[in-house]
N, C-alpha and C positions, 0 to 999 in steps of 0.2 A: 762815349760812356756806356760800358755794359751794364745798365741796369739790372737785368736779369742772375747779372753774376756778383754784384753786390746782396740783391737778396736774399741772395742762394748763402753770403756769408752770414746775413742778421738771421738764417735761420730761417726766413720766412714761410710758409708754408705754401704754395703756386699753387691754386686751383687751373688758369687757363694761361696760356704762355699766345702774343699773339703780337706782329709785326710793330703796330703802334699801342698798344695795353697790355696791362699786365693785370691778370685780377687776381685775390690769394685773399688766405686771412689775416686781419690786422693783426699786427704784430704789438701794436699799443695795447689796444686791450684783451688782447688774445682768446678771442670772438668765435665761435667754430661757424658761424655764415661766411660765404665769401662777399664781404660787402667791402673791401679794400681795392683802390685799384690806383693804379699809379702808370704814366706815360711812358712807354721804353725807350722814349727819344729824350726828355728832357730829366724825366724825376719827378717831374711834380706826380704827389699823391694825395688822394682824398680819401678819409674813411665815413662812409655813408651812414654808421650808427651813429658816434658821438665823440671822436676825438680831433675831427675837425681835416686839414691839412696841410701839407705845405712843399717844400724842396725836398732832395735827397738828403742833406745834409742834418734838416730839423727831422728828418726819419730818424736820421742817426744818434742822433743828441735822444731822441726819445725813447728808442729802442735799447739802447746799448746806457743809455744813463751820463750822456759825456757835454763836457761844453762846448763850446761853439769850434772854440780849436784844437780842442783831441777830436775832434767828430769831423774836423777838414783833414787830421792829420790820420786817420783812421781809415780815410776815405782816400788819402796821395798812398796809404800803404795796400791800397787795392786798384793804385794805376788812376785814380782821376785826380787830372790835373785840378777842376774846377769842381766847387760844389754843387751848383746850377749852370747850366747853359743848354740853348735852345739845340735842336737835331738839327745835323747838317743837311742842305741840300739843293737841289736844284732852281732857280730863279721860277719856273713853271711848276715845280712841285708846291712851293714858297707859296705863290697867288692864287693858285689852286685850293689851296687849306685855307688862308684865308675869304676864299668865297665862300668853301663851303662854312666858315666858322661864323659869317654875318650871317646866312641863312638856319642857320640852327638858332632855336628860344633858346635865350639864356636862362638859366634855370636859377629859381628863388634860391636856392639854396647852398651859399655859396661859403668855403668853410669857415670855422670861426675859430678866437683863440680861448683855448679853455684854461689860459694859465691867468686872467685877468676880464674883470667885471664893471661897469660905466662905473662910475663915482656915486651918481644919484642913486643906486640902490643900497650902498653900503649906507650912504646918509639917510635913508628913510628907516635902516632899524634893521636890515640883514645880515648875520656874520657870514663873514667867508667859511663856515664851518659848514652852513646849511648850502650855502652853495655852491661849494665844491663836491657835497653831499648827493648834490641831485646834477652835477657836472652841469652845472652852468657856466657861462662865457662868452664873450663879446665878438659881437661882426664888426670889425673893421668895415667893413663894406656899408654898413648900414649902420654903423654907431648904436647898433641896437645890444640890449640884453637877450645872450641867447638859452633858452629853457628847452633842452630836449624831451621830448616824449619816450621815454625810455624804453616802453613795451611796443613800440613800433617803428622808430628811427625817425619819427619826423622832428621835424622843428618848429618852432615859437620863436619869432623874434619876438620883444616886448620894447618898444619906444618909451623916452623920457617922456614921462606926463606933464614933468614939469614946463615941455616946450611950445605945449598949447597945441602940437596938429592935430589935425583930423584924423593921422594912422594911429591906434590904438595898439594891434596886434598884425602880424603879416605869420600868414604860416607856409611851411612849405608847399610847395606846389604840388596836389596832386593829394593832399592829407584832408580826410573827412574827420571833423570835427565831430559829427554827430556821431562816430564809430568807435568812440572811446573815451574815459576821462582822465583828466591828466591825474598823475598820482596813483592810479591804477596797481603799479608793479609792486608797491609795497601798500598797498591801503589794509589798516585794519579795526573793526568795527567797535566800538565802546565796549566797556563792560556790559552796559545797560543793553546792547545792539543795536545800538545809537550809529548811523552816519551823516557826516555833515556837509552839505551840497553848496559848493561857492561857485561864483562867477568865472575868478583867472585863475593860473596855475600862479602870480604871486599872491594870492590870497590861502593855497595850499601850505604854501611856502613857509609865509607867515604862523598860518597853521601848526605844522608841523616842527618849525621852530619850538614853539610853546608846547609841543609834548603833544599835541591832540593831531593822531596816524588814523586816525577815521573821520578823512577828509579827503574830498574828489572836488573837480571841478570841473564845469558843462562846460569851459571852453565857447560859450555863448551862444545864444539860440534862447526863443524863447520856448522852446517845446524839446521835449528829450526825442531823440531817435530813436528806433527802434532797437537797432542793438546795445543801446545806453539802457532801455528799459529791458532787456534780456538781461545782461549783466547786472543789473539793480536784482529783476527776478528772481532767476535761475542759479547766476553763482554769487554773490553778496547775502543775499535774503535778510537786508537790517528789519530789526524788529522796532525801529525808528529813523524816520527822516529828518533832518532839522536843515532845512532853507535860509542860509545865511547872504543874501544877495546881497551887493551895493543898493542906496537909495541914493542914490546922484540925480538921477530922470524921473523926478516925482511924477511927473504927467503920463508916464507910461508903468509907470511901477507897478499900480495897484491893479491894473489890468495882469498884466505878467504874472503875481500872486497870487493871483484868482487862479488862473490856468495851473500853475505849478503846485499849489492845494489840493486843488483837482489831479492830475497825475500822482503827487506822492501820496498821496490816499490812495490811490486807483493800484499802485507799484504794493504796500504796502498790505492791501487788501489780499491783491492775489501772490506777494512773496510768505505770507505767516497762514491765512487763511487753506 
């Protein structure tokens, strides 16, 4: 399968052309980063902002707008017999890869499908309006809700609360939560310069649902970061805080409120003063 020369038909744009990868910019949502990259041997592609990834063939169906079989038949008129299949080769090349693939971390963040969302979120009161709004979508891999960080390409998985674990949130690997809030790319301040500070990005969510766009969220932590308090300071400058936290953890609550009193005073002092 010429990978390289199917792309070349969808148009794609190839930043790096290279033996086994191919990087370029996404064609889904037509990104000017090269954060797209896809296998020369097999097809498979991932795009590292937010539309997830998958075969050659789900390229096609997405790029070109086609179903599952004009997108195979679109694909035997560019000479591939099959939609997916693995690079040919050597029994020693074969074990070779796979050594090197057990020894390589598997990385958190493995794609998702952004055409569909758990069941439990639509049932707690979400429309698919708000969150296709903010491209959300599901990990297969992790039965999780997935909430990307928009202004940075990470991810949020969010777990069923309703199943009682102990994982709450898993974020991408490698993502400093204290170096941003979620909601960031489109936050905007009250009339009053009013902004309102929540715990998770579905509490944004919710949020923003209900008309109120001057809402972030700490993404957790009991203390702001420093670049969270830059961004509060320097480019925001609300001329009010309002600390909307869960009270789930009564026993550690009223300590935390204390602290975050003390900072959004402290923010609010030197962003108007």
């Amino acid at each position: 399968m010429n990978v390289e020369r199917i792309l070349e038909a969808l148009g794609v744009d190839v930043t790096k052309s290279g033996a086994r990868e191919i990087k370029a910019r996404c064609p889904v949502h037509s990104g000017d980063d090269p954060n797209f990259n896809i296998n020369a041997e097999t097809g498979m592609w991932m795009c590292h902002s937010h539309c997830g990834g998958g075969n050659i063939q789900q390229l096609v169906s997405r790029v070109l707008g086609l179903k599952g079989k004009e997108a195979t038949a679109w694909l035997k008129e560019q000479g591939v017999s099959s939609a997916w299949r693995r690079g040919s080769g050597s029994r020693l090349e074969k074990s070779t890869a796979a050594a090197a693939a057990k020894k390589t971390p598997r990385r958190a963040c493995p794609p998702y499908d952004i055409t569909a969302v758990p069941l439990w979120v639509t049932d707690r009161g979400f429309t698919t309006q708000i969150l296709k709004e903010y491209q959300c979508g599901m990990s297969r891999f992790y039965g999780a809700l997935v909430i990307p960080v928009l202004q940075s390409r990470a991810l949020i998985y969010r777990f069923n609360p309703g199943l009682g674990g102990s994982m709450k949130y898993k974020f991408t690997e490698g993502f400093k939560s204290h170096g941003t809030f979620y909601g960031l790319h489109n936050v905007t301040l009250g009339l009053d310069g009013s902004l309102i500070i929540v715990e998770g990005p579905l509490d944004v969510l919710w949020l923003r649902q209900h008309g109120y766009g001057n809402s972030l969220a700490v993404l957790g932590g009991k203390t702001l970061g420093m670049e969270q308090r830059r961004i509060l300071k320097e480019d925001l400058k609300p001329k009010k805080l309002i600390l909307a936290f869960d009270n789930d953890e009564a026993g550690a609550s009223r300590h935390e409120e204390r602290e975050w009193d003390k900072q959004a005073h402290t923010v609010l002092r030197r962003s108007v003063g």
